[in-house]
N, C-alpha and C positions, 0 to 999 in steps of 0.2 A: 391434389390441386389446392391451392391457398385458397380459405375462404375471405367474404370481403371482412369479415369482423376479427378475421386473424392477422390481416391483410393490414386493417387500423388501426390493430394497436401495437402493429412493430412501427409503421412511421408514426403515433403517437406517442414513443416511448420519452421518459424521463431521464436524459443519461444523469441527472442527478440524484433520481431514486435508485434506491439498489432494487425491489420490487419491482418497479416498472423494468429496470433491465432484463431482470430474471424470468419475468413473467413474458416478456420482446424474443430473449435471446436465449435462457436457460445454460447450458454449460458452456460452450461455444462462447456466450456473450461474456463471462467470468474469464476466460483465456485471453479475449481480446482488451476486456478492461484492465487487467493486469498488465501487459503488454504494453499498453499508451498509457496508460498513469506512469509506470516505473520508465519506461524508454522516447518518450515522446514529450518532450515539453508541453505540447498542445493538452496535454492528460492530466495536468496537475487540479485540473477541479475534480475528477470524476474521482466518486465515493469509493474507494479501497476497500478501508473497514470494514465498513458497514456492510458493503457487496458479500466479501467473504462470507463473515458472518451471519450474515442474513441465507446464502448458500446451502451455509452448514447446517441453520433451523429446518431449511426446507427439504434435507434428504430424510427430514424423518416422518414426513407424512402430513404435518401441521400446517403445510401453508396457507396461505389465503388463495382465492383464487383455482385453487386447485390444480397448483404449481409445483411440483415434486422435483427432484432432482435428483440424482445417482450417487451415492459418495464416492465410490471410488475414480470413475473416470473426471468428478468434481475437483476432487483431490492432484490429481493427474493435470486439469487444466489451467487450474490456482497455480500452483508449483512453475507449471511451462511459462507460462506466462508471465507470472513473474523475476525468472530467472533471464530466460532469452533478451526481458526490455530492458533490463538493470544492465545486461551485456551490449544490446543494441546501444541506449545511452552512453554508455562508456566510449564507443567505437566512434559514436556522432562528437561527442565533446575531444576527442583523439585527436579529430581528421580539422573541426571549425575551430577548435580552439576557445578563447574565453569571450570572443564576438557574438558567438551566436549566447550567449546567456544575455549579454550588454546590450544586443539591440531590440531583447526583451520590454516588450510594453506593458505587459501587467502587473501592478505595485506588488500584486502580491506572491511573482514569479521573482521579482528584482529582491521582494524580503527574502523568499523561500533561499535563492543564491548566496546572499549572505549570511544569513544561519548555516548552510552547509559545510559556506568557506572555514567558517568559528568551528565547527565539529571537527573538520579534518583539522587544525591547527590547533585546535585544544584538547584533541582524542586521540590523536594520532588516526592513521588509514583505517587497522582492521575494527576498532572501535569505531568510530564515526560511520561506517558503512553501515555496518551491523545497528547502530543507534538511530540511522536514518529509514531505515525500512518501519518505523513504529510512528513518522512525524508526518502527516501529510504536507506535500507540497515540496517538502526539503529531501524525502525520497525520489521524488522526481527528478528534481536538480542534481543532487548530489550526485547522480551516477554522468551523468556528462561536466562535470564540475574536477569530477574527478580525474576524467580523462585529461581535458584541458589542464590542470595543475601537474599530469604528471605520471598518477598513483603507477605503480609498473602493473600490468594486466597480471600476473599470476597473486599477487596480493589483491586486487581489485577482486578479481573470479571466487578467488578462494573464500574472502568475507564475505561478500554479495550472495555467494549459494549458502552458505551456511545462515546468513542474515534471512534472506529469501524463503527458503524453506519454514523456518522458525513463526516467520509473521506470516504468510497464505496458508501455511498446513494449522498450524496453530489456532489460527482464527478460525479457522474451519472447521475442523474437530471441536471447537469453544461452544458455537453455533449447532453443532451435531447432539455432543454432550447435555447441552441444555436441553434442545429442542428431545430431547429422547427421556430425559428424566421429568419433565412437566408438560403435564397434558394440557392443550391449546397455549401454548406460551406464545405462541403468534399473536395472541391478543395483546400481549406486551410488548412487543416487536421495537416501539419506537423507542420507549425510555431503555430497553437491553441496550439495541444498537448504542444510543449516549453511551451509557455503563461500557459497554466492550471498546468505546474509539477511548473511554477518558483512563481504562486499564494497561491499554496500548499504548499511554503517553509516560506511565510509570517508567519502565527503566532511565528513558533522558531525563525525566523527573531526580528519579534516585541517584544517579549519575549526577546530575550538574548540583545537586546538595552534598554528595562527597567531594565532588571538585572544590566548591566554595567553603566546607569544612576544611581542606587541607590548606587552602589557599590563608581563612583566617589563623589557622595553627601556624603557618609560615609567619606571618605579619606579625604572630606574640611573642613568638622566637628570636624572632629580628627584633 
């Protein structure tokens, strides 16, 4: 039986803490946030990163709260979750086409859209996908952006699981690894989360600085 103080704090929860989800929902809540961030436009706020991350600190006994988690079936629900919504997405932007991004109201769904469209056109498919799973906001989009421009679903599948896996298992393990090598690192919890989302923005970092390197090497050429 639910008690009432268990009761209060899953409709109290924060879907913008990663904490408060985990602490609401525990592994279950990490499958379904993965799922509606990557597959569900409505998802583009909800904490990825950090969630992961935060996850993976907590299978090793440190949490706050007195909030533990499982790694492997964690691993397991990161993974589903974000695979299945990255293909859900796809199948929605397939079927509505580039309307449903367009009758988008929030400025920062209408930005997220246009950075993706830039990826796929200046990365080509299997990069841009793969580049998109590390950007928040533009992983959202991208997988139904995709659909609607086109991408053929065996190219779509095949980057999106390899992308997928990389950034939920990745981050999780990140989270695990720390959280196992420093005792109470949960006291740290907030400035790591920064550090692990601003790690996650490297490769499109490093990426669009060789882009722009090749690009001024052309211009000298010329």
């Amino acid at each position: 039986m639910t008690t009432p103080v268990v009761l209060s704090s899953q409709l109290a929860v924060n879907p913008l803490n990663a904490q408060s989800l985990l602490a609401a929902f525990g592994v279950l809540g990490v499958g379904v946030v993965m799922f509606a961030e990557t597959g569900l436009l409505i998802g583009f706020f909800l904490p990825g990163d950090s969630l992961l991350f935060t996850a993976g600190l907590l299978c090793t006994g440190g949490g706050q709260h007195g909030v533990r988690l499982s790694l492997a079936p964690l691993l397991a629900a990161a993974a589903f979750g974000a695979l299945a919504g990255a293909q859900c997405g796809y199948l929605i932007g397939r079927r509505a086409g580039g309307a449903l991004l367009a009758r988008g109201r929030s400025a920062r769904l209408r930005e997220g859209a246009k950075r993706a469209e830039e990826l796929l056109a200046r990365y080509g498919h299997a990069k841009a996908i793969v580049l998109a799973r590390f950007v928040p906001v533009v992983r959202t989009v991208l997988n139904p952006m995709a659909g609607a421009l086109g991408v053929p679903a065996r190219v779509f599948t095949r980057w999106q699981v390899a992308g997928g896996l990389v950034w939920s298992v990745g981050l999780t393990l990140a989270g695990y690894a720390l959280g196992s090598s420093i005792p109470n690192v949960d006291r740290y919890l907030l400035p790591l989360v920064a550090l692990i989302v601003a790690v996650s923005l490297l490769p499109l970092a490093a990426e669009l600085y060789r882009s722009r390197r090749r690009g001024t090497e052309k211009e000298a050429r010329g």
